[in-house]
C-alpha positions in Angstrom: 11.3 -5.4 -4.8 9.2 -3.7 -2.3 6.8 -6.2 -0.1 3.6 -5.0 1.3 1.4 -7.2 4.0 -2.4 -6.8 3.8 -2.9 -8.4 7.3 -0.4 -6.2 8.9 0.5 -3.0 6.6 3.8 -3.5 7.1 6.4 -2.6 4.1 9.2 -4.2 3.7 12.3 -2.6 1.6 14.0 -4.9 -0.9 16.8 -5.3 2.1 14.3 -6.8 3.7 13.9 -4.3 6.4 10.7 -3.6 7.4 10.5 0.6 7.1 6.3 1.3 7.8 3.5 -0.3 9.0 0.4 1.3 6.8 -3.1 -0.1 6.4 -5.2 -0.9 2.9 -8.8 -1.5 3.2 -11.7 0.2 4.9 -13.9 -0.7 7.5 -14.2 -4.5 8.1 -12.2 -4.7 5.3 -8.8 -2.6 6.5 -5.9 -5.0 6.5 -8.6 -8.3 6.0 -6.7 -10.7 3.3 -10.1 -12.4 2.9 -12.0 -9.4 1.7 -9.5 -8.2 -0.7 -11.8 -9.2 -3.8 -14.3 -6.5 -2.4 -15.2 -3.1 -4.1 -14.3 -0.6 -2.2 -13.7 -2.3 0.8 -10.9 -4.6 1.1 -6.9 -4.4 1.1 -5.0 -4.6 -2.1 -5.2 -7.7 -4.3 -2.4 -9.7 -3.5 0.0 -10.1 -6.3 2.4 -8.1 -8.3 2.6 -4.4 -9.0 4.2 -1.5 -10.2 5.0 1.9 -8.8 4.0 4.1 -11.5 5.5 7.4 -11.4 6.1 10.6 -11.5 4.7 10.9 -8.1 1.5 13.1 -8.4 -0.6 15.6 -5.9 -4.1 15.4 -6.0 -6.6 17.5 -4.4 -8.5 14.2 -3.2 -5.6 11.7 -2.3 -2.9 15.0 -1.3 0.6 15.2 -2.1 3.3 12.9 -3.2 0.7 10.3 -4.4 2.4 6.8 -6.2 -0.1 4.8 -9.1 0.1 1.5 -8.3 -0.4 -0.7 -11.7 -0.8 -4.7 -11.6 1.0 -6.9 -13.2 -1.0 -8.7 -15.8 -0.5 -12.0 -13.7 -2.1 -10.1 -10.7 -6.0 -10.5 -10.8 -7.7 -7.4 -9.2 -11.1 -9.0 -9.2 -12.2 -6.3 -11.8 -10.6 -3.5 -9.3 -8.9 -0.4 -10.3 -7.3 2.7 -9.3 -5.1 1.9 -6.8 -2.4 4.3 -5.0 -0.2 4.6 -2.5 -1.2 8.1 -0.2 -1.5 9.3 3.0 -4.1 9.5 5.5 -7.0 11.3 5.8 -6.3 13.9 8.3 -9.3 14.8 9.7 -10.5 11.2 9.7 -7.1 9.0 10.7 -7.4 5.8 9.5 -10.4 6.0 6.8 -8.6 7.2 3.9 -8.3 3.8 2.0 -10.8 2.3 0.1 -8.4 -0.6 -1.1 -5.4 2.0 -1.5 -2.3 1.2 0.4 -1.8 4.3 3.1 2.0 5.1 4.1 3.4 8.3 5.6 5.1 10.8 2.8 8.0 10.3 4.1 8.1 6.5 3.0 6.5 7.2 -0.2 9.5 9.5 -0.6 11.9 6.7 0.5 9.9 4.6 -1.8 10.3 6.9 -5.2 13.8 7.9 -4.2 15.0 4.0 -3.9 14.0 3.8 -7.8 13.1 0.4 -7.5 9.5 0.1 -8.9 8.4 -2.9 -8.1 5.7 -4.3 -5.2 4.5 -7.4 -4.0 1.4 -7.9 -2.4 1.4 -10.9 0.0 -1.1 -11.4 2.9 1.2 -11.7 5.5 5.4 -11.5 6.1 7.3 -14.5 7.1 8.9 -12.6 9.4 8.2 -9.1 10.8 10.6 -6.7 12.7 8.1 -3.9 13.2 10.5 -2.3 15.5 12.0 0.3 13.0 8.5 0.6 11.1 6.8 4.6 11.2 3.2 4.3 11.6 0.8 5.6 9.0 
C-alpha cells in the first residue's frame, strides 16, 4: 500500500521508502490536514483509496493522470473527483484543488508497481525525505 501525507506531500512506497514529496490542496489549504473537508481547497480526505487505472491524459490535468476512488469507509465530506497529476507549469504549485500533485515519473513508478492501493494519513511517523523528487 502506497502512503500519502497531507501535511508534508510526501509518498511513501509500500517498502516504506519515501520516493516524492508532492502537495494536495490550494492556497491556505495546500498540505493543511485541518481544511481537508473544504471544496476546492483542501488536501485529500484522509482515508483509504484506490488508484484507478488505465492511466489517462487529459487536456486539463496533462498526461499520465491516475483516478483516485475512495474506499467506501473513507468519508470525502461530499468531495469528488480526485487524481493524482502533475503541476501546473506555468503556475508551479497551483495545480491542486484537493488533487494529489506528483512528478510523472512517480506516477509512472506508481502504475508500474501494480499495487493499487493509497492511504491518506495527515502526517508520517517517520520521514526520510532524503531520496524524495520534488513535485
Amino acid at each position: 500500500m502506497w502512503t500519502y501525507a497531507q501535511k508534508t506531500g510526501a509518498l511513501r512506497q509500500p517498502n516504506g521508502k519515501v520516493v516524492a514529496t508532492g502537495y494536495s490542496g490550494f492556497d491556505n489549504g495546500k498540505n493543511n490536514p485541518a481544511m481537508q473537508a473544504i471544496h476546492d481547497v483542501g488536501p485529500i480526505p484522509q482515508g483509504k483509496w484506490t488508484i484507478a487505472g488505465p492511466p489517462i491524459n487529459t487536456t486539463e490535468h496533462g498526461p499520465f493522470v491516475l483516478r483516485l476512488e475512495p474506499a467506501s469507509s473513507t468519508n470525502t465530506f461530499s468531495r469528488s473527483g480526485f487524481l493524482m497529476h502533475g503541476d501546473a507549469i506555468n503556475a508551479p504549485g497551483t495545480a491542486s484543488r484537493g488533487c494529489v500533485i506528483m512528478p510523472r515519473k512517480v506516477r509512472e513508478e506508481v502504475w508500474s508497481s501494480g499495487d493499487t492501493e493509497l492511504e491518506v494519513v495527515p502526517e508520517l511517523a517517520t520521514q526520510d525525505l532524503s531520496e524524495g523528487q520534488p513535485a
